[in-house]
N, C-alpha and C positions, 0 to 999 in steps of 0.2 A: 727473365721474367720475374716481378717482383710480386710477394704475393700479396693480396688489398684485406687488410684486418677491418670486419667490421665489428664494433664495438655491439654488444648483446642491446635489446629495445629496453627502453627504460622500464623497471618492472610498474605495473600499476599499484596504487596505495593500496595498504593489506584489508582483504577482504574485496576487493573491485576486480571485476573483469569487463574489458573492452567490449564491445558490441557495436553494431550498426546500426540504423534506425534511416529511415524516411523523410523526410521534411519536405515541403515546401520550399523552394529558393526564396520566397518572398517573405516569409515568417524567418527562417535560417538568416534571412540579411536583414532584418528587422531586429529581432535579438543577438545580433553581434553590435550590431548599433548601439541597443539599449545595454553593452556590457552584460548581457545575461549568459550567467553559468547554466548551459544549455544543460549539460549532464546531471549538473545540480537539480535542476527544476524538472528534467524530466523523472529523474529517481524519487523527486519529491512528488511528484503526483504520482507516479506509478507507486508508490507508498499508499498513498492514500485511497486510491481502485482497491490496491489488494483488502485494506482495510475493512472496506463495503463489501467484497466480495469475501471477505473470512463470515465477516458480519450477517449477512444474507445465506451463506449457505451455515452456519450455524443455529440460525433460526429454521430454517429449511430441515435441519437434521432433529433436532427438540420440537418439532410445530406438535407433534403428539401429546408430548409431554405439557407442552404450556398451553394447551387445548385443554387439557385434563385437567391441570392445575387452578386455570382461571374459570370452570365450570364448577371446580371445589370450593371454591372462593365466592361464586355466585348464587352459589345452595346453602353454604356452610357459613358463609362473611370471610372476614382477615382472622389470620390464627394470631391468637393473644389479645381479642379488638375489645376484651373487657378490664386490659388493665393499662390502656393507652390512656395519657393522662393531658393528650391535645385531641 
């Protein structure tokens, strides 16, 4: 018996891990048609969610503060607004 070397999986590029995902067959064979870098474009929107979603719970977390702030600004004006020169 001889024994079968398998050669290790190609590592992925540094900083990337493999994962699965869902697709539709009719979108899936749609953008292989169109040559789209499916993992490209998916990391590129999932970039841009988390973006909204840093975005929105950062707002979410200060909403006190810039409640506070723009209520100071409504009673008091802009701080410095008498040596603004537009």
């Amino acid at each position: 018996m001889s024994a079968i070397l398998k050669s290790p999986a190609p590592a992925a590029p540094s900083g990337k891990k493999a994962t699965n995902i869902t697709l539709s067959a009719e979108v899936l064979a749609e953008a292989r048609d169109y040559g789209i870098n499916i993992s490209q474009e998916c990391e590129a929107h999932l970039r841009t969610v988390l973006q909204r979603e840093r975005e929105l719970r950062w707002r979410a977390d200060h909403a006190d503060f810039i409640a506070a702030y723009n209520q100071t600004v409504e009673a008091e004006g802009l701080p410095l607004t008498e040596w603004r020169s537009f």
